[in-house]
SEVO-358349 format. One record per residue (C-alpha): residue number from 0; residue in three letters; chain; x, y, z. Coordinates in Angstrom, 1 decimal, padded with zeros to 4 digits. Layout:
# SEVO-358349
R,pos,code,unit,x,y,z
R,NUM,ALA,A,X,Y,Z
...
END
This chain:
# SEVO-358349
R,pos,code,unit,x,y,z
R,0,UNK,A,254.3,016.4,320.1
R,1,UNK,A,257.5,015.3,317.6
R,2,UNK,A,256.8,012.3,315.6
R,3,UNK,A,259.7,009.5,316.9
R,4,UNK,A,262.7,009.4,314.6
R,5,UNK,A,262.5,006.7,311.8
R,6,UNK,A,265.4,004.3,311.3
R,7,UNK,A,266.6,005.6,308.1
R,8,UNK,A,267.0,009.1,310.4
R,9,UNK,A,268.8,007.3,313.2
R,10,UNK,A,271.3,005.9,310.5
R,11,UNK,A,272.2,009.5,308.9
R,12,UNK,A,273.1,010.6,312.4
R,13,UNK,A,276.0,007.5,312.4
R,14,UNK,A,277.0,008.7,308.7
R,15,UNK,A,280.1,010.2,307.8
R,16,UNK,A,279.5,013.8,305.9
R,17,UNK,A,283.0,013.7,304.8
R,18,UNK,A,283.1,009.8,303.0
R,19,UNK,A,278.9,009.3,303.4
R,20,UNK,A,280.0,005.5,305.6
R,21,UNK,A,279.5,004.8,308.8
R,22,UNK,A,281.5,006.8,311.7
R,23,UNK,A,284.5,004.7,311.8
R,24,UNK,A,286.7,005.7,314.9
R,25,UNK,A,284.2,008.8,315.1
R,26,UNK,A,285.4,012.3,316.9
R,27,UNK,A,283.5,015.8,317.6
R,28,UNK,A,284.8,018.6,317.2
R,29,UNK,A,284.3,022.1,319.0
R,30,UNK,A,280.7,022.6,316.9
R,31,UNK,A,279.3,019.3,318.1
R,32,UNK,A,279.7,017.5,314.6
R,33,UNK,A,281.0,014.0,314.6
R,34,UNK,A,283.4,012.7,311.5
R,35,UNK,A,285.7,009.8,311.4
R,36,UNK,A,289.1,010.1,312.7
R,37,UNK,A,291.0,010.0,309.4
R,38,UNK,A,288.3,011.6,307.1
R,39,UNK,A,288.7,014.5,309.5
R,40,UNK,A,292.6,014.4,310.1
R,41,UNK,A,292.7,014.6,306.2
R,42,UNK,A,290.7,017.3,306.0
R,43,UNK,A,293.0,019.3,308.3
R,44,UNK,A,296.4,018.4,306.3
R,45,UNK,A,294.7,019.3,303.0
R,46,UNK,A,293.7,022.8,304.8
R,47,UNK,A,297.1,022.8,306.2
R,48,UNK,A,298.7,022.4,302.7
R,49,UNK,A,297.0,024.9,300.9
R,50,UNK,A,295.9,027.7,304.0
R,51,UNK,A,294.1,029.9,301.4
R,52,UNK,A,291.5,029.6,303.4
R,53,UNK,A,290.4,029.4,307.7
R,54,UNK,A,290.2,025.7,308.6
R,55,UNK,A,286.4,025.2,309.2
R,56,UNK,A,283.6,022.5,309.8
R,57,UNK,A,283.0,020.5,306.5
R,58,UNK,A,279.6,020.3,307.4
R,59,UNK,A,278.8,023.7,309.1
R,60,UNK,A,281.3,025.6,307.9
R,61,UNK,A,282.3,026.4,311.7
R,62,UNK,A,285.7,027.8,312.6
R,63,UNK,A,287.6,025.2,314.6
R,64,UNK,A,291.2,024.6,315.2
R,65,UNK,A,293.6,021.5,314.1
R,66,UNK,A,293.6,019.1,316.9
R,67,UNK,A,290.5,020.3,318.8
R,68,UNK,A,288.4,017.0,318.5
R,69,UNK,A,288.0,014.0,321.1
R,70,UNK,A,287.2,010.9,320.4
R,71,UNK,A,283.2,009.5,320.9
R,72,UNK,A,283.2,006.2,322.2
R,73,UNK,A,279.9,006.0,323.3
R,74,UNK,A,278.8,006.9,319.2
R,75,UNK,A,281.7,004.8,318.1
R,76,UNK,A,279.7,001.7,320.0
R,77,UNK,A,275.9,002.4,318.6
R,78,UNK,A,277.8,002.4,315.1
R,79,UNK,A,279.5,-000.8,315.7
R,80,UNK,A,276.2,-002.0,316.9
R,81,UNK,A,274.4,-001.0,314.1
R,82,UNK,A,276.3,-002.7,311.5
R,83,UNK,A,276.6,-005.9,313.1
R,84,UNK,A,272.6,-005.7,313.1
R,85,UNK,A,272.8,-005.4,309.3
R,86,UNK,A,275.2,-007.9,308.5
R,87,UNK,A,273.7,-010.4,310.5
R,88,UNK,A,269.8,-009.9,309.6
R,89,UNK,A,267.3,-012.4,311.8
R,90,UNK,A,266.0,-015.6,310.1
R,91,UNK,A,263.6,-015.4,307.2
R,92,UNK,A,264.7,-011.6,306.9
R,93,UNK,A,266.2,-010.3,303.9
R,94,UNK,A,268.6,-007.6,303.4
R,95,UNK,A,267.3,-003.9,303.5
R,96,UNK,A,266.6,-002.7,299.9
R,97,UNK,A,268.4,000.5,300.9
R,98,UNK,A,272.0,-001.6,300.6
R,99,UNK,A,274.8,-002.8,298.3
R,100,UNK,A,274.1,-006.6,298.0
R,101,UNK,A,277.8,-006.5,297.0
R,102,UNK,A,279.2,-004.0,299.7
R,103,UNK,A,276.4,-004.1,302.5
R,104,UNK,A,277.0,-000.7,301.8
R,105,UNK,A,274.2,002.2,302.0
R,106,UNK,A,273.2,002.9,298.1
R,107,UNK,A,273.3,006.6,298.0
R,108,UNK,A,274.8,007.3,294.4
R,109,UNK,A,272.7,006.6,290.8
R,110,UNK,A,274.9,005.6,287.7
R,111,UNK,A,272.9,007.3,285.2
R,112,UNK,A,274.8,005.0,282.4
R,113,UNK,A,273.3,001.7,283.5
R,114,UNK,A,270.5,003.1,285.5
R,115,UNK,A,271.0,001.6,289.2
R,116,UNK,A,271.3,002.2,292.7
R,117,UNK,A,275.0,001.7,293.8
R,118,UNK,A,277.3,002.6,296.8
R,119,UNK,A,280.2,004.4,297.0
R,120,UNK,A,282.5,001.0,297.0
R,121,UNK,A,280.7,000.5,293.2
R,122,UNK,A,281.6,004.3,292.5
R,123,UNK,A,285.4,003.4,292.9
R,124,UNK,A,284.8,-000.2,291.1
R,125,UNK,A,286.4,-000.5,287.4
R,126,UNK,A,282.2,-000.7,286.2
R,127,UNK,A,281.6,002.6,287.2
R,128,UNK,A,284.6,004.8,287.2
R,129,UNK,A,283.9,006.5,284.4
R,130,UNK,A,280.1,006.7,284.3
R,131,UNK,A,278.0,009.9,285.4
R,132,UNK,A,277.0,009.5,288.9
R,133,UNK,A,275.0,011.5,291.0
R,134,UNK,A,273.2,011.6,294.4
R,135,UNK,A,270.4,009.1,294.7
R,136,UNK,A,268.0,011.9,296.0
R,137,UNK,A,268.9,014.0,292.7
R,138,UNK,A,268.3,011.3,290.3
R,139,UNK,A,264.7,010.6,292.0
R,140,UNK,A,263.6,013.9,291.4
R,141,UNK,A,264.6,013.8,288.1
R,142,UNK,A,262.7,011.0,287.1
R,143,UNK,A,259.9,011.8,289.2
R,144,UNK,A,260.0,015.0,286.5
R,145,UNK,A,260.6,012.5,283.7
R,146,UNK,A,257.7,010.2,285.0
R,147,UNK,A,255.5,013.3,285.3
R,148,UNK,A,256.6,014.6,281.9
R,149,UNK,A,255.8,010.5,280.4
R,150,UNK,A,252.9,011.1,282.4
R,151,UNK,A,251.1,014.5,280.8
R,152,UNK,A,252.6,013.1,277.2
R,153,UNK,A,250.9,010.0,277.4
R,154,UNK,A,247.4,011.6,278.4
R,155,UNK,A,247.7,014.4,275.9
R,156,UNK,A,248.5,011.5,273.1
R,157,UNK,A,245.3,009.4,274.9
R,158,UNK,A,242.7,012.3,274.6
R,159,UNK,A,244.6,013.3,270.9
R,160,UNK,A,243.2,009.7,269.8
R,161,UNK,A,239.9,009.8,272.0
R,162,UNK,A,239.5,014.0,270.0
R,163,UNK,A,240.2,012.3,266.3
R,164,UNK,A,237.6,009.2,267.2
R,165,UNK,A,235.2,011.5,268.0
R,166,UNK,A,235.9,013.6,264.6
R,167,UNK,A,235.8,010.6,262.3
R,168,UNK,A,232.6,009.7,263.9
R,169,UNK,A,231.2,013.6,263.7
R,170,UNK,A,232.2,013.6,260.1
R,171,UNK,A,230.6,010.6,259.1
R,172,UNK,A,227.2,011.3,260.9
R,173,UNK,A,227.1,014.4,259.0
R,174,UNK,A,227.7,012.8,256.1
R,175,UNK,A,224.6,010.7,256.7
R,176,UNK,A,222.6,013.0,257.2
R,177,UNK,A,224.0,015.2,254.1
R,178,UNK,A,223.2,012.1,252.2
R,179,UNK,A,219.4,011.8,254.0
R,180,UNK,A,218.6,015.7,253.5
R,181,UNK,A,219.6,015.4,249.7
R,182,UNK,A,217.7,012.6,249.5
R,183,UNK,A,214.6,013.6,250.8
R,184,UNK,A,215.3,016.9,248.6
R,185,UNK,A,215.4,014.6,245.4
R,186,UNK,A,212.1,012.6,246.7
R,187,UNK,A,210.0,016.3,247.2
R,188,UNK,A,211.4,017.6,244.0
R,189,UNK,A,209.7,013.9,242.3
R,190,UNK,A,207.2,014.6,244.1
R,191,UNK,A,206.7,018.5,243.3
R,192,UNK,A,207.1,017.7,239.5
R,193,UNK,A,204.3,015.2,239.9
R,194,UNK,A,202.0,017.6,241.2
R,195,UNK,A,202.8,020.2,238.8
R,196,UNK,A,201.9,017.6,236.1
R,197,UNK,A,198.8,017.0,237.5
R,198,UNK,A,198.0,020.5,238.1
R,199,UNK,A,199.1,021.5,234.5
R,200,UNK,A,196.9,018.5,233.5
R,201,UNK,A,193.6,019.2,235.6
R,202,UNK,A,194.0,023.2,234.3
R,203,UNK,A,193.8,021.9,230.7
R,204,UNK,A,190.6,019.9,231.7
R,205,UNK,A,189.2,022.6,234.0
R,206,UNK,A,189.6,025.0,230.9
R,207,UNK,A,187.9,022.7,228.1
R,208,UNK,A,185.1,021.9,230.0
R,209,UNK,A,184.6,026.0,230.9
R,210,UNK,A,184.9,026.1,227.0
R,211,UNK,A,182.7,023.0,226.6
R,212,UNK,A,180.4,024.3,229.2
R,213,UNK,A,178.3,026.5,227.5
R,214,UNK,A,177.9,025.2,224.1
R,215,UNK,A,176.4,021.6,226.1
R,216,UNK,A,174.0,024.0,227.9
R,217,UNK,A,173.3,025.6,224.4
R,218,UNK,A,173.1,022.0,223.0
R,219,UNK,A,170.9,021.2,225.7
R,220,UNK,A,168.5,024.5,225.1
R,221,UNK,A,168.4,023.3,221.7
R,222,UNK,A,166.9,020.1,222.3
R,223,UNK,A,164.3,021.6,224.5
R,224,UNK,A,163.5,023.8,222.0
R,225,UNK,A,163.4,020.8,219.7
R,226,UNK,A,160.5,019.3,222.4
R,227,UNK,A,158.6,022.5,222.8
R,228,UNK,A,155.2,020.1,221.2
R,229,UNK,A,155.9,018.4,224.3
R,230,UNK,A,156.9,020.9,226.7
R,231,UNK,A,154.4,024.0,227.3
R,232,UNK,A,156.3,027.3,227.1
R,233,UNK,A,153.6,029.1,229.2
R,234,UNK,A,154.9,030.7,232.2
R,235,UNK,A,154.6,028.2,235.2
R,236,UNK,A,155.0,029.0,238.9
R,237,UNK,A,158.3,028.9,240.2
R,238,UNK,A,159.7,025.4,241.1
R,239,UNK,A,158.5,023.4,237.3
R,240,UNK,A,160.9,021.7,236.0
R,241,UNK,A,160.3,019.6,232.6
R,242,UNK,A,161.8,016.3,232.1
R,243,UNK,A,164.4,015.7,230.1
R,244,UNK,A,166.5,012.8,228.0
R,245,UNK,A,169.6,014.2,228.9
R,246,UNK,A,171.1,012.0,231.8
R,247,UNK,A,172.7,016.0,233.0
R,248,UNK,A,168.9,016.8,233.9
R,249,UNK,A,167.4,016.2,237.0
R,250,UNK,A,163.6,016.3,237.5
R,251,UNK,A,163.5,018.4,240.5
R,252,UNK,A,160.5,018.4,242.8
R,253,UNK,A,159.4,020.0,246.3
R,254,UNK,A,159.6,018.2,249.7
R,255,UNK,A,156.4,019.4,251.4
R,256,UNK,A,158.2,018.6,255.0
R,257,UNK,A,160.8,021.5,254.4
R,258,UNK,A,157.9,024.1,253.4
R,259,UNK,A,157.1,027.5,255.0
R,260,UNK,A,153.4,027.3,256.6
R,261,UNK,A,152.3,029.8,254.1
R,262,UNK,A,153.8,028.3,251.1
R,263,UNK,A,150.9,026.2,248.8
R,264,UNK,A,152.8,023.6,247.1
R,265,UNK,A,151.0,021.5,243.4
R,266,UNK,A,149.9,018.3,243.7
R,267,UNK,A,152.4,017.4,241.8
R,268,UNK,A,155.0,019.2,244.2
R,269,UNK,A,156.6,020.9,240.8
R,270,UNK,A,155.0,024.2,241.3
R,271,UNK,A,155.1,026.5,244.7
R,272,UNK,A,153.4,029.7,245.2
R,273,UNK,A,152.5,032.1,248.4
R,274,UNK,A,149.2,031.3,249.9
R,275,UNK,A,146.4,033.9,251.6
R,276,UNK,A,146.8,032.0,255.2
R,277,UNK,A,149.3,030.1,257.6
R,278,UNK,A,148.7,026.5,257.3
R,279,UNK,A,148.6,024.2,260.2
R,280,UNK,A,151.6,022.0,259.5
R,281,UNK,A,153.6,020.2,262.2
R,282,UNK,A,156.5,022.7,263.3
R,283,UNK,A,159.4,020.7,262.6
R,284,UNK,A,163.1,021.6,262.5
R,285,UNK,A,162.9,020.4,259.0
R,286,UNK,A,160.6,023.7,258.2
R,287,UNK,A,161.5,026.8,257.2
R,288,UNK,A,159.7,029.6,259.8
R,289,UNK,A,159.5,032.4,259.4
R,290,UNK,A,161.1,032.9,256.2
R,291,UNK,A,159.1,031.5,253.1
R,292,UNK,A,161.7,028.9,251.6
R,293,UNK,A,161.1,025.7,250.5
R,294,UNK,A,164.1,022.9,249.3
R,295,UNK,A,164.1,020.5,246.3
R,296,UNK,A,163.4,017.0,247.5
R,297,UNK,A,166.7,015.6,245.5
R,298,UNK,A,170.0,015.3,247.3
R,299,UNK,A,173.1,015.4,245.9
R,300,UNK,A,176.3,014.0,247.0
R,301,UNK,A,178.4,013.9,243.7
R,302,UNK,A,178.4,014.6,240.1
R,303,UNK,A,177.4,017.0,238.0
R,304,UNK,A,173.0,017.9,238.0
R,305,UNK,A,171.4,020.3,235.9
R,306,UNK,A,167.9,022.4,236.2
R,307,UNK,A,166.0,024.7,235.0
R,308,UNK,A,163.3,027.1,237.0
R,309,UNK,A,160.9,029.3,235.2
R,310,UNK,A,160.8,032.5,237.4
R,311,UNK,A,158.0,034.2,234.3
R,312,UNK,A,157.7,037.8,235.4
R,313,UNK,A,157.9,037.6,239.0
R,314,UNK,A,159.9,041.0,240.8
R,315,UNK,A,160.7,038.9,243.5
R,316,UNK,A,162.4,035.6,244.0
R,317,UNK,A,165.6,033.4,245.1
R,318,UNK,A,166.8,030.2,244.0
R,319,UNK,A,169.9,027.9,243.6
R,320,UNK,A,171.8,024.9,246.1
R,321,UNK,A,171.9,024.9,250.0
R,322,UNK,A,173.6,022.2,252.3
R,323,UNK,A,170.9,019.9,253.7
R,324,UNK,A,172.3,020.9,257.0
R,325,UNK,A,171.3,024.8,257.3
R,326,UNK,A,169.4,025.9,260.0
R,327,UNK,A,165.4,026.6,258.8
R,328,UNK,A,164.3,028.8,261.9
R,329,UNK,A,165.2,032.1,262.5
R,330,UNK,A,167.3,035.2,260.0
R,331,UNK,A,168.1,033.0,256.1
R,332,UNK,A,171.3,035.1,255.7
R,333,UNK,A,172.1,033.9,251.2
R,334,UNK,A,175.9,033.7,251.5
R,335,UNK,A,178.4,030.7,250.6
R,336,UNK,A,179.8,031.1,254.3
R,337,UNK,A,175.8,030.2,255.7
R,338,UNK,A,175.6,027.5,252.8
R,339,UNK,A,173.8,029.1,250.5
R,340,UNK,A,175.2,029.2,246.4
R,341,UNK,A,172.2,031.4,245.3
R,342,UNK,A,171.1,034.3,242.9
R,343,UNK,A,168.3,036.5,243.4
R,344,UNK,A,166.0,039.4,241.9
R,345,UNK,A,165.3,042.2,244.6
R,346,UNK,A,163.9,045.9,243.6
R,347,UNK,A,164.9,045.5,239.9
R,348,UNK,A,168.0,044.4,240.4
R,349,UNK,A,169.4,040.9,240.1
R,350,UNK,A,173.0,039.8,242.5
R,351,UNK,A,174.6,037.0,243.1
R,352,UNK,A,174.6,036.4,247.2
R,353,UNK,A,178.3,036.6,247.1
R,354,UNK,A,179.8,038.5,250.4
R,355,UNK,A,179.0,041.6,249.7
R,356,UNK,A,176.9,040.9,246.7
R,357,UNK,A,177.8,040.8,243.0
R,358,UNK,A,175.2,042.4,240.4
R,359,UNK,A,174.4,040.0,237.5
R,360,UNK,A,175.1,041.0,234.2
R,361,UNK,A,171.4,040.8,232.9
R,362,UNK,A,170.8,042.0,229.1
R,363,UNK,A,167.9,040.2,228.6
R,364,UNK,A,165.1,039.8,231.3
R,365,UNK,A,165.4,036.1,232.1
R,366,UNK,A,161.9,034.1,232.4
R,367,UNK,A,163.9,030.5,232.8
R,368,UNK,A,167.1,030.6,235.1
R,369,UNK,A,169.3,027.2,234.5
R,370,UNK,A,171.6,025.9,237.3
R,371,UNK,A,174.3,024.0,237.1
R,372,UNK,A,176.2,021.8,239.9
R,373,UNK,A,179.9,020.1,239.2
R,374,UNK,A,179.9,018.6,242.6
R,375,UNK,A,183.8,017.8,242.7
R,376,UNK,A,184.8,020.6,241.0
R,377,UNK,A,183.1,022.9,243.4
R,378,UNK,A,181.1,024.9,241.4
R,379,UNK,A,177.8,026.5,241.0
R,380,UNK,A,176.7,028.2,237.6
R,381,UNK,A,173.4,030.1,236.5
R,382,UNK,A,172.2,030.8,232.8
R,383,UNK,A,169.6,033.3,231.5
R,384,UNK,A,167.8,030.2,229.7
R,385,UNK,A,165.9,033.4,227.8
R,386,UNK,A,169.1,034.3,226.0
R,387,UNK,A,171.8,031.6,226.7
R,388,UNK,A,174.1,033.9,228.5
R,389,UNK,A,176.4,032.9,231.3
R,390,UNK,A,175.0,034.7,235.1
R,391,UNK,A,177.2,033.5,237.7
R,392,UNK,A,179.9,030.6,238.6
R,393,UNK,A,180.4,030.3,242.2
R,394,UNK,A,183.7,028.0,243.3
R,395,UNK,A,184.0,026.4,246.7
R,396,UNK,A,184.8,023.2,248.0
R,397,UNK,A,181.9,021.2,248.6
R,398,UNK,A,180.8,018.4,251.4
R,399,UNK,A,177.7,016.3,253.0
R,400,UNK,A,174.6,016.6,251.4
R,401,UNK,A,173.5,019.5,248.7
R,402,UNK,A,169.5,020.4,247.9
R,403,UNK,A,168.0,022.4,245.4
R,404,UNK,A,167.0,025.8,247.7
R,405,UNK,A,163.7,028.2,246.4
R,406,UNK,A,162.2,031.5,247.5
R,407,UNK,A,159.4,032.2,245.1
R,408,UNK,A,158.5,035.7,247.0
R,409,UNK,A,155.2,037.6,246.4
R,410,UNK,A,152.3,036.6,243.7
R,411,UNK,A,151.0,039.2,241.5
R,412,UNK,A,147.9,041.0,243.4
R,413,UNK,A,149.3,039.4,246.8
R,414,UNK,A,149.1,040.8,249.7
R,415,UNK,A,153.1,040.9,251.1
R,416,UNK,A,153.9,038.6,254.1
R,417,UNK,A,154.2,039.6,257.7
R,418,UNK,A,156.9,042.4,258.3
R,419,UNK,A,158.6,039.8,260.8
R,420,UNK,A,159.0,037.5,257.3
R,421,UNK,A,160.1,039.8,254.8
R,422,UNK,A,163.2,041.2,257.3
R,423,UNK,A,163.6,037.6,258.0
R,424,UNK,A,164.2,036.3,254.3
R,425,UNK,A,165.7,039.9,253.4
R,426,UNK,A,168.8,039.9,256.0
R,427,UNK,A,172.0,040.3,254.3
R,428,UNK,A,170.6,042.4,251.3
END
C-alpha cells in the first residue's frame, strides 16, 4: 500500500518548473505537464526566435507544438487555495519555516555568501544579485559533507589527544619503574659488597684459626705432657679421658642408659669394654641393640669442645660425634648423611666414614686419638695424639643436640660378638 502524499509533495505538484512559484494562470500541454501561462508562452517565443532546435517540454523534454495547451481551472483554483491558506495562517500558528518571511515565498535557493535560505524574489533583490546561489537541496548535501568531514576531523583530533595522554602517561610509568629497577640494582650491589666483605673477612678468620689450630692442640699436648706426674700414661680402656685446665677440654664420660647389653661400663663410667654375657638392662629406645655402641653423656649445642680417647693397641674400634637423635636399633650405617662424624680402625686399616670412605694418613700408630668440635663452624677434626699429626676435618652444617659416639670393638683374647652384631655395627664398610 503507498504511503499518503506529504504536504511539501502536494505543493511541488502546484510549482512552476519553469520560474519554481506557484502555477499562476496554469495550462497542460499535450504531455500532461502544467506551467504558467506566460512562463510557458515565453518559452515558445524564445524557441520561436532561435529554432535551432524542436520546441519541446521544459520538463520532459516532450515534442509539443506552439499553441497546443488549455487552460486548467480546476488546478488554477487548488493553487489559489493553497496560498490563501499560507498567507492567512490560523491563530497561534506561525509561518512555515520552509518560506520567505519577506516574500511568503518558498525558500528554494542558498546564498552561499551570507549563508541563508532565500527565495527567488531575494535572488533578484540588490542583496543578492551578485552572490553565488545555488539550489537549496545542493547546498544541504554539501554541508551534510562538510558536517561529516568537521565530524571525522574532530574525532581523529579527540582520539590524537586521548593517544598522546596515554603516551605521556606510558612514558612516565616507565620511567618509574626505570628509576625503581636501578634502584633496587644499587641496593643489591650495597648489599653484594657487604657480603663479599664479610666473606673476605670470615676467610681470613677461617684461615688463621686452621693455622692456629694445630699449634693450640700442640700447645695443649704440651701441657699434658707437662702433667704426665699427674696423669698415668698407661694404656686405658677406650672411653678415659683425663681432666684438663684448659677451658677447650671437656671431661667426657659414658651414659650407662645409651649402652649395648653387652658393653661393661667403669664405675667411674670413663672406661668401656666388651663383656663375656648380655646383661639384663631395660630395652629402651635410648639403647643401642644390636650394635655395641655407647654415647658420651655430654651434649653439645655450641662452641668449640675438645677430647682425647686412648684406643692403646686395640685392632678394632670407632669413635667421634653423633646427633643425639640417631636411631639405636637396628643397621649403625657411620656416615655424615646418618649423623655420624666418625673415624675408625678395621682390618689394619684406618678411614674416615666419609661416603665412600677416605683412608687416614697414619705414619705413626696412634694410641691417643684427639677430637675436635667447632660447633658453628661446622667442623669435626681428629689428631694422632701419638705424633701430633692432623687425621681428618669433616665440614657440615650442624643442628640440635651433638654427643660424643664410641665403638670400642673386641678385647684382646675375646671371644667376637654374635654374627648378627658384627654385620650390624659393620654395614657401610
Amino acid at each position: 500500500m503507498a504511503s499518503p502524499a506529504t504536504a511539501a509533495e502536494i505543493q511541488d505538484e502546484l510549482i512552476c518548473s519553469i520560474c519554481l512559484e506557484y502555477l499562476t494562470k496554469p495550462v497542460t500541454i499535450t504531455c500532461g505537464h502544467n506551467f504558467c501561462q506566460a512562463c510557458i508562452t515565453q518559452h515558445c517565443e524564445e524557441w520561436e526566435k532561435g529554432r535551432r532546435v524542436e520546441l519541446t517540454c521544459p520538463q520532459c523534454r516532450e515534442l509539443f507544438q506552439k499553441g497546443e495547451f488549455k487552460p486548467n481551472t480546476q488546478l488554477n483554483n487548488i493553487v489559489q487555495k493553497i496560498k490563501q491558506l499560507e498567507r492567512h495562517p490560523g491563530k497561534g500558528k506561525e509561518p512555515k519555516a520552509d518560506l520567505c518571511k519577506r516574500h511568503e515565498k518558498r525558500l528554494k535557493l542558498f546564498c552561499e555568501e551570507d549563508g541563508e535560505a532565500i527565495c527567488w524574489v531575494c535572488e533578484k533583490s540588490r542583496d543578492h544579485r551578485w552572490h553565488t546561489v545555488v539550489p537549496i537541496e545542493e547546498a544541504a548535501q554539501d554541508y551534510k559533507v562538510k558536517e561529516k568531514r568537521a565530524m571525522i576531523t574532530g574525532e581523529f583530533n579527540r582520539l590524537h589527544t586521548w593517544l598522546k595522554e596515554e603516551e605521556q602517561g606510558l612514558l612516565q610509568r616507565l620511567a618509574e619503574e626505570e628509576r625503581e629497577t636501578l634502584q633496587r640494582l644499587q641496593e643489591n650491589v650495597s648489599k653484594l659488597s657487604q657480603q663479599s666483605s664479610s666473606l673476605k673477612q670470615l676467610i681470613a678468620e677461617l684461615e688463621k684459626k686452621c693455622q692456629q689450630r694445630v699449634a693450640e692442640l700442640l700447645k695443649v699436648r704440651d701441657r699434658r705432657h707437662q702433667n704426665s706426674s699427674s696423669v698415668q700414661r698407661t694404656n686405658r680402656p677406650l672411653g678415659q679421658n683425663p681432666v684438663s685446665s684448659k677451658p677447650l677440654w671437656v671431661d667426657v664420660t659414658l651414659d650407662p642408659d645409651t649402652a649395648h647389653p653387652e658393653l661393661v661400663l667403669s664405675e667411674d663410667r670413663k672406661r668401656v669394654r666388651h663383656g663375656d654375657k648380655r646383661q639384663d638392662l631395660p630395652d629402651t629406645p635410648a639403647r643401642f641393640d644390636p650394635c655395641p655402641c655407647v654415647l658420651g653423656a655430654e651434649q653439645f649445642t655450641g662452641g668449640r669442645r675438645y677430647w682425647e680417647v686412648e684406643v692403646g693397641h686395640k685392632t678394632e674400634w670407632s669413635l667421634g660425634v653423633c646427633r643425639e637423635s640417631v636411631s639405636k636399633k637396628g643397621t649403625v650405617t657411620l656416615t655424615p648423611g646418618n649423623g655420624y662424624w666418625a673415624v675408625w680402625l678395621r682390618t689394619g686399616e684406618y678411614k674416615a666414614r666419609t661416603s665412600p670412605s677416605a683412608p687416614l694418613p697414619v705414619r705413626v700408630r696412634p694410641s691417643r686419638v684427639g677430637i675436635f668440635l667447632d660447633y658453628e663452624a661446622g667442623e669435626v677434626s681428629f689428631y694422632n695424639v701419638t705424633d701430633g699429626s692432623h687425621l681428618f676435618t669433616f665440614t657440615d652444617t650442624f643442628s640440635g643436640t651433638l654427643r660424643p659416639y664410641f665403638y670400642p670393638g673386641l678385647n684382646a683374647g675375646d671371644c667376637p660378638p654374635s654374627t648378627d652384631q658384627t654385620q650390624a655395627c659393620s654395614q657401610g664398610a
